[in-house]
N, C-alpha and C positions, 0 to 999 in steps of 0.2 A: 508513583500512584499512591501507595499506599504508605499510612505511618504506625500498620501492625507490625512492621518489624518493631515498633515498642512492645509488642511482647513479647518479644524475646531478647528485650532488652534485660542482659545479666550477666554481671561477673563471670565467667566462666573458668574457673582454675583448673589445673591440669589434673589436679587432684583435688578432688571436691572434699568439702569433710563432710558432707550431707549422705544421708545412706541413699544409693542408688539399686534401683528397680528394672528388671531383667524388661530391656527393651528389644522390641524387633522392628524394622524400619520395612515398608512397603510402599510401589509405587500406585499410583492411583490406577481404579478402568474404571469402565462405564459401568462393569459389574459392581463396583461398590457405590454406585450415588445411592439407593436405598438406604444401605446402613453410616456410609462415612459422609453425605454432605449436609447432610442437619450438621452431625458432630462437629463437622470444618469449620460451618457458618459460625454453630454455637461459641469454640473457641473463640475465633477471629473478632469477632464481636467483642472478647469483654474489654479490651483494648486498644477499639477504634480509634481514632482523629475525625472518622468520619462514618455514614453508613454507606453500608453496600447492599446491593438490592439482589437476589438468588442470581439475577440475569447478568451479574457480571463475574459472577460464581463458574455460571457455566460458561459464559463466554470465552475461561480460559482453559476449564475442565474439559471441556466438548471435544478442545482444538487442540493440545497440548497437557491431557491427561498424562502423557509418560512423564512432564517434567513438575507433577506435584509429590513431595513424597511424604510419608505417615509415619510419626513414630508410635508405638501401639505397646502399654502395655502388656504385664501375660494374663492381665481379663481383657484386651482387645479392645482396652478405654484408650480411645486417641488423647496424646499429651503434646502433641506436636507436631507442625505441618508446614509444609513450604510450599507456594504456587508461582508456577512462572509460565513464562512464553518465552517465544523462539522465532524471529521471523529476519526478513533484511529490514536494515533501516536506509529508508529514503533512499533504495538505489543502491546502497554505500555497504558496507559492514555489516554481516549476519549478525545480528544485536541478541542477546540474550536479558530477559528481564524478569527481575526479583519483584512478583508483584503483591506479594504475602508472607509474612514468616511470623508463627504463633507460637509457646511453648505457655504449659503450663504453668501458674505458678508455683506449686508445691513438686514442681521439677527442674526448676530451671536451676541453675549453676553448675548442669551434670552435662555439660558438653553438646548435648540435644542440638542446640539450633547450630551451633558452628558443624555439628554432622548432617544436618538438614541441606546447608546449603554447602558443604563440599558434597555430598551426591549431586544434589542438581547442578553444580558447574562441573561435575566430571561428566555428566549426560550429557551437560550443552558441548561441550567439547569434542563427544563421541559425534555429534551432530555439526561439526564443523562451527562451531561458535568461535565469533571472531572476539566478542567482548562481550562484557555482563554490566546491567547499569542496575540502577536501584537509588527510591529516595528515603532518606528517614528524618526527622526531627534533631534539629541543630544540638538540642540540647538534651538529645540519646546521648548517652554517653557510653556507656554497656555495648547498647547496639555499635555504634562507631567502634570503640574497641575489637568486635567482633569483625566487622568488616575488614577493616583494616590492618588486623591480624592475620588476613589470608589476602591479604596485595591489593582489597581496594582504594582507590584515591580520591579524594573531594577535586571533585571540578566546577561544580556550581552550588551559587547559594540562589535559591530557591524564594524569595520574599514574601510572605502568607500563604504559603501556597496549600496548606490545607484546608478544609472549610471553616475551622475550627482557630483557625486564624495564624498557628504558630507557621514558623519557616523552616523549611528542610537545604540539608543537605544533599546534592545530587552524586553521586561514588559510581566508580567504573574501575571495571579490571580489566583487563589489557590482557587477551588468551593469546596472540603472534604477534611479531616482531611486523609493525610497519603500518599496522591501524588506524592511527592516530591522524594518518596522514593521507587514508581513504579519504576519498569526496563522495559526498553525499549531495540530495539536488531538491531543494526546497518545492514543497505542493503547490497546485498554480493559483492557491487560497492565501490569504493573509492571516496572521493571526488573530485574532479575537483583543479587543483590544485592550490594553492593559498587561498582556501576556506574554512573555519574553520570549523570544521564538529564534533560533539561528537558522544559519541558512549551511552550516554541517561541513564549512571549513571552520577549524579550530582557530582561537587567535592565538594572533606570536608570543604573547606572554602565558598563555596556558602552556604552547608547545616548549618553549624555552623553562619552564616549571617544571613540566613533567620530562620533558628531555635530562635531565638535573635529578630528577627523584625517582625515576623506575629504569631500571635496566632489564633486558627479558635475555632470555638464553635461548636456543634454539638446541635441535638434538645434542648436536656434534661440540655444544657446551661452548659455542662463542658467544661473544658480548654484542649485544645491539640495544640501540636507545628505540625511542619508540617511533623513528621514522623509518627503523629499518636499515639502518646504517651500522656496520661495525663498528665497533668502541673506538679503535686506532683510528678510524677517519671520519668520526663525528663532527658537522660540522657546527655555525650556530645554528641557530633556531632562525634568523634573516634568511641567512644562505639558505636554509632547506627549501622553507616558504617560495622564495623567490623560483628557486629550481624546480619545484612543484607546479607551482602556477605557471612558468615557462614548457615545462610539459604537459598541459591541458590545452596548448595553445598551438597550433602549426599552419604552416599555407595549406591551402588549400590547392596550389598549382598541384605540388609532390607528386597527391593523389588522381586530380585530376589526370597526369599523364599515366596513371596504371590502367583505364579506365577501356575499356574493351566494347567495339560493334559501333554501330553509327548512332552519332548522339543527336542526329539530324532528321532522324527521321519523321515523316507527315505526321507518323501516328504516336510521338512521342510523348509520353506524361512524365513528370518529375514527380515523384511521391516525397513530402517533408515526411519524416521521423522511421525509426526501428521499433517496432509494439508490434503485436497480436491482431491491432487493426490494420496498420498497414499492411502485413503480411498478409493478410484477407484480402487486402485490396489488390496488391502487386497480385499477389496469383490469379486473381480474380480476371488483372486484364490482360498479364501477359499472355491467359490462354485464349483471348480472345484476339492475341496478335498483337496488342502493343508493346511497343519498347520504352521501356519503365527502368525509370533512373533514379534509384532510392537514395535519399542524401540525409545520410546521418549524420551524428555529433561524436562520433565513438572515431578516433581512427588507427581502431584494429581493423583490417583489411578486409573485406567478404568477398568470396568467391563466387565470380558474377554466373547466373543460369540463364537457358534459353528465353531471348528476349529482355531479362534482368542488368541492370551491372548498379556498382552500387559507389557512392562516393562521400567525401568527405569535407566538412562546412559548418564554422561554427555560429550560421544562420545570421551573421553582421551584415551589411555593406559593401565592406571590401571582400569579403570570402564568397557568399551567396550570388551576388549580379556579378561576378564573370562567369561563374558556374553555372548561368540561367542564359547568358547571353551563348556560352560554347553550346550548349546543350540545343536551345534554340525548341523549348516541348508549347507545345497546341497547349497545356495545359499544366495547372502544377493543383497537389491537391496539399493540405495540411492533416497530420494526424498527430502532431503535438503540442502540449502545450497551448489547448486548444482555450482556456480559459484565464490565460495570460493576455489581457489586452493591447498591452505595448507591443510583443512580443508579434503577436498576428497583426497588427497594424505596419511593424516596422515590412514584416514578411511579406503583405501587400502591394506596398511601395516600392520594395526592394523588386518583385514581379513589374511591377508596372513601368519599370526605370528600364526593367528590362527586357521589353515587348511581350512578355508573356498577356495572354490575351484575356484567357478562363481562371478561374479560382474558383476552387472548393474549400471552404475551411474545416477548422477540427471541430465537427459536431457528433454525429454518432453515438446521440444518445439521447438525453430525454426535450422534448420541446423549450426550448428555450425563450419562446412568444407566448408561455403560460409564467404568468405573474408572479404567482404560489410558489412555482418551482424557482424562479430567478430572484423571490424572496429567500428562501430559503438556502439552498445554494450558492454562495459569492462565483462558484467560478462559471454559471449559466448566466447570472447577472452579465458576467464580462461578456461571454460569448453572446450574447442579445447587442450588446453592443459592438460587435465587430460585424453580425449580420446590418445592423443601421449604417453601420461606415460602408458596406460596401453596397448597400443602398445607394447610400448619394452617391459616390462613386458611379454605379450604375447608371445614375441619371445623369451624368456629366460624360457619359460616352468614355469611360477611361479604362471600366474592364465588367468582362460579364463571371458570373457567378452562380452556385445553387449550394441550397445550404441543405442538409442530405438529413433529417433525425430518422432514427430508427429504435430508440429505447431502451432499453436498460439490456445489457450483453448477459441475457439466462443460460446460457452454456457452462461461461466461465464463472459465473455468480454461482451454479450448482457444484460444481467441482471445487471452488476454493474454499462455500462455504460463505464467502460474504452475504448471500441474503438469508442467512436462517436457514438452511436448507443442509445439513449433515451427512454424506453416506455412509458415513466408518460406523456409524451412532445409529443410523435409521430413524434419526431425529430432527424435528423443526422448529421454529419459532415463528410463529404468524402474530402480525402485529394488527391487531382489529381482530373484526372478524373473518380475516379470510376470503372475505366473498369480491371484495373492491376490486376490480378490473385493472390492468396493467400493459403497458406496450413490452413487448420484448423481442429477442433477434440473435440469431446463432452469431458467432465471429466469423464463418462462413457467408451467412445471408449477407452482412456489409459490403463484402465483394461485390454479390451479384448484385446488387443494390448502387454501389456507382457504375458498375457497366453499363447497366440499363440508362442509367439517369445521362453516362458520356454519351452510346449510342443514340439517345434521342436527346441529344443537348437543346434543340431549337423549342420543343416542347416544354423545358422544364428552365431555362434560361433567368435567371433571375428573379429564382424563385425559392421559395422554401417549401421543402415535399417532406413530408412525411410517409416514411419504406421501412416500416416494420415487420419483421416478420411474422408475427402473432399477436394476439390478444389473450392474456389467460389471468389466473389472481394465482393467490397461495394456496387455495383449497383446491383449486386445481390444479394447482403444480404435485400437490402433494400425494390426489390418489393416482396421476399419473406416474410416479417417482414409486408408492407401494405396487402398481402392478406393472413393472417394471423390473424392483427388485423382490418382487413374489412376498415380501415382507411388510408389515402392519407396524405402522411409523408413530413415533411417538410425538404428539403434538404439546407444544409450551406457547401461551396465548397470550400477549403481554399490550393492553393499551398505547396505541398511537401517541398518548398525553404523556403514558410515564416513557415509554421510549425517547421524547422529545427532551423531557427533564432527566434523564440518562446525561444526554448526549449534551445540556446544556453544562450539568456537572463537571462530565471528563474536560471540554473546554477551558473554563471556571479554575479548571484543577493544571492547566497548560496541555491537555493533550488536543489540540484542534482536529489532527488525523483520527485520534480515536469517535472525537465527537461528531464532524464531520460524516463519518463511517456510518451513525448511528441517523444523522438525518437525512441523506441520501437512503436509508433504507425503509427509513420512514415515509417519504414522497412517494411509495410502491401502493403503500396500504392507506393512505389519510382521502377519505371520500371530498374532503373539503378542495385540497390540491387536483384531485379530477388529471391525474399524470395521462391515462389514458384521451382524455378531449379530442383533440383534431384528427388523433388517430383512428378512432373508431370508424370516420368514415369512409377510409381505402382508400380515398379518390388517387393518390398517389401512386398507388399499386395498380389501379387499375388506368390511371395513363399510361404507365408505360409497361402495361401487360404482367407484370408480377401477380402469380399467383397465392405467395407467403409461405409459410412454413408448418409443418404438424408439429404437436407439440409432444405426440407419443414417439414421432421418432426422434426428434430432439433429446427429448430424455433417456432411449432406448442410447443414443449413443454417448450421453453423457455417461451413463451408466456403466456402459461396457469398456470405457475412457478409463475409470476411474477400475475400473476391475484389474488392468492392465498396467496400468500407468502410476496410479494412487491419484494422489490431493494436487489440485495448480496451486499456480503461487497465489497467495491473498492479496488483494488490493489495498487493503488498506495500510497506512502508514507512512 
């Protein structure tokens, strides 16, 4: 992201000859944005590549204030500062990232920034951090020094990638033995174009590089490369690759024979994918008595429940249509990878080869027959176009269908934080004014939302319904969240326009997830996208008897979720 690790780009000798000034280091809270993020900003600035807007200040400050830290003067003048984050990458490896590091100039060469960011990777590590990445300017040289003094490695060259036109280098440190060789699972968007994007298996000549340049140790002080292997039995960098990929890969008979209850039964549904949604959906109907065959991509084993059993498929041809044809289910739904077009077209086919009848694909979320949003969005574009394929489909007598939206999931948007919305902080960010109307839907309501839509199939048959469980905006989210949490929320009000040039930026800059992140949240508040439209007028609810959701108890239990439990995991990334 960023290239203010040039400011802290500097010599740093073990023994300075510069007179040093009695520093104390602190970590960031919420209690100090008053006094230290002017200060932060003011540093960080004088040695941009590029600008930053407060909003991406607090974007990290908000979410990951433990992992900024301050070096402070003894008059409590910041001279140096580090900001990072903390999250999984793509599925794969808890990623830790260096998204700022600033030092003074009439301090630098005193050790400052190389102390700055050995605290922040002893925190990431206290927090289970798998690796730390970070980008700076090719022709840092200081900075590079520093880095790579403390074990990071160049793994990619970066081509203009700041605004300002220079090219960076990408550096990663490697905290366990076997990282390297984590899989990670590309977003179901493309990248922006122009923009180098992998898909988070490493290539063989990175791995065969880095297998050759870092060895890590583990407690008991043995040697492993970075796939995890003892040093006495390392193998190439072919072999591993190969061994890797052959273990991502298995029949699917195996599992099918562990697979427990009648897979035959009248009232049987296949559910595609393991998420949050499905799991709404499986409980939703096994308690209404169906036998629900959940077929994942993972095969680690699950311990099947009443009504449930769960199996394993890595949604091909040859894996998926014998698994549909033993199963023999009235209906299969999709809840992945729902804006992969290939991916749900092959899955259709593969249904239809194999008598399944009904299809529900992976929607569950915002209208996908509004223009605005399928403009903006690539992966509702897609999905509009798998509702048309299974149009003509439809018309050709070969399978029937219902395409379920329900709107943007406010439960889990409140708890991770992904819309603006803070509990640790009692803070928001409302993008407009506020007042713009929005569909929304507990990960509960989705359940009862296809029950109803299976039990009255003949009604809703080849159709696209709209089953949201609310209507509300941000101004209302937010004095239901203050009387709620008895506490007077602090409101941050940021244009729909600069939010959209945010998020065109991080793009611009290779972060598509970040940017991404940032227009999806903008389709909530933009009056012109009109996200709420079809929805407002129930008709969907009110065919098939749904009465919706309140949004004071909704919040009342996010609330008490989050009192008990903490933060979900964030979407984005």
């Amino acid at each position: 992201m960023s290239s203010t690790n040039a400011s802290a780009a500097t010599n740093e000798p073990a023994e300075s000859t510069k007179s040093k000034t009695s520093l104390r280091y602190v970590s960031y809270g919420s209690e100090k944005e008053s006094p230290c993020l002017p200060a932060i900003r003011q540093l960080i600035s004088q040695d941009l590549s590029e600008p930053y807007s407060i909003y991406v200040y607090r974007y990290f400050l908000y979410q990951w204030g433990e992992l900024c830290f301050m070096a402070l003067d003894d008059q409590d003048i910041l001279v140096g500062v580090i900001v990072c984050k903390l999250e999984p990458h793509r599925g794969g490896p808890m990623r830790g990232y260096i998204a700022m590091l600033a030092t003074r100039k009439e301090h630098r060469g005193q050790g400052i920034a190389t102390k700055l960011v050995k605290m922040a990777i002893d925190k990431m590590i206290v927090e289970e951090a798998d690796e730390v990445v970070l980008e700076t300017e090719v022709d840092n040289m200081p900075s590079l020094r520093i880095y790579e003094n403390l074990g990071f490695i160049r793994t990619k060259r970066l081509h203009r990638y700041y605004l300002n036109g220079n090219t960076a280098f990408r550096l990663i440190l490697y905290l366990k033995p076997g990282v390297p060789s984590i899989p990670t699972f590309p977003p179901d968007y493309g990248p922006p174009e122009g923009v180098e994007h992998g898909n988070g298996l490493m290539d063989e000549d990175l791995i065969a590089r880095q297998t050759a340049q870092l060895q890590l140790e583990n407690a008991q002080h043995e040697r492993f490369d970075v796939t995890g292997r003892k040093a006495e039995v390392i193998r190439s960098s072919e072999t591993v690759m190969k061994a890797h990929l052959a273990n991502t890969t298995c029949s699917s008979n195996s599992m099918m024979a562990k697979e427990n209850g009648d897979p035959r039964s009248s009232k049987g549904v296949v559910l595609l994918g393991a998420n949050r949604i499905s799991s709404s959906i499986a409980h939703a109907l096994a308690h209404s008595g169906y036998d629900v065959h959940i077929v994942t991509q993972s095969k680690e084993p699950s311990s099947p429940t009443p009504h449930t059993t769960y199996h394993y498929s890595d949604l091909s041809s040859a894996s998926l249509r014998p698994l549909l044809e033993s199963l023999n289910p009235n209906l299969l739904i999709s809840t992945t990878s729902g804006g992969n077009f290939d991916l749900q077209t092959s899955i259709i086919d593969i249904a239809i080869s194999a008598g399944v009848l009904r299809f529900i694909p992976a929607e569950f979320s915002h209208d996908t027959s509004n223009p605005e949003i399928c403009e903006r969005l690539p992966p509702h574009k897609e999905r509009k176009r798998v509702i048309d394929h299974l149009r003509s489909l439809a018309s050709e007598g070969k399978i029937e269908w219902c395409g379920v939206a329900t709107g943007v999931l406010l439960d889990h948007g409140l708890l991770s934080g992904d819309l603006g919305f803070e509990l640790k902080w009692q803070s928001a960010t409302i993008h407009g004014d506020g007042a713009q109307k929005f569909p929304a839907s507990s990960v509960d309501w989705i359940g009862q939302a296809v029950v109803a839509a299976v039990e009255r199939w003949e009604e809703v048959r080849n159709q696209y319904i709209y089953l949201n469980g609310l209507v509300t905006s941000g101004n209302e989210v937010v004095r239901t969240l203050e009387k709620a949490t008895g506490q007077t929320w602090e409101i941050g009000r940021v244009d729909v326009e600069d939010t959209l040039r945010e998020a065109e930026q991080r793009i611009k800059r290779g972060f598509p997830d970040a940017g991404m992140f940032l227009v999806g949240r903008s389709v909530l508040y933009d009056a012109e996208v009109d996200a709420v439209g079809a929805f407002s007028k129930g008709e969907g609810k009110t065919k098939l008897g749904l009465k919706g959701e309140s949004l004071e108890m909704l919040v009342e239990g996010v609330v008490h979720q989050y009192q008990h439990h903490g933060k979900a995991d964030s979407g984005c990334g």
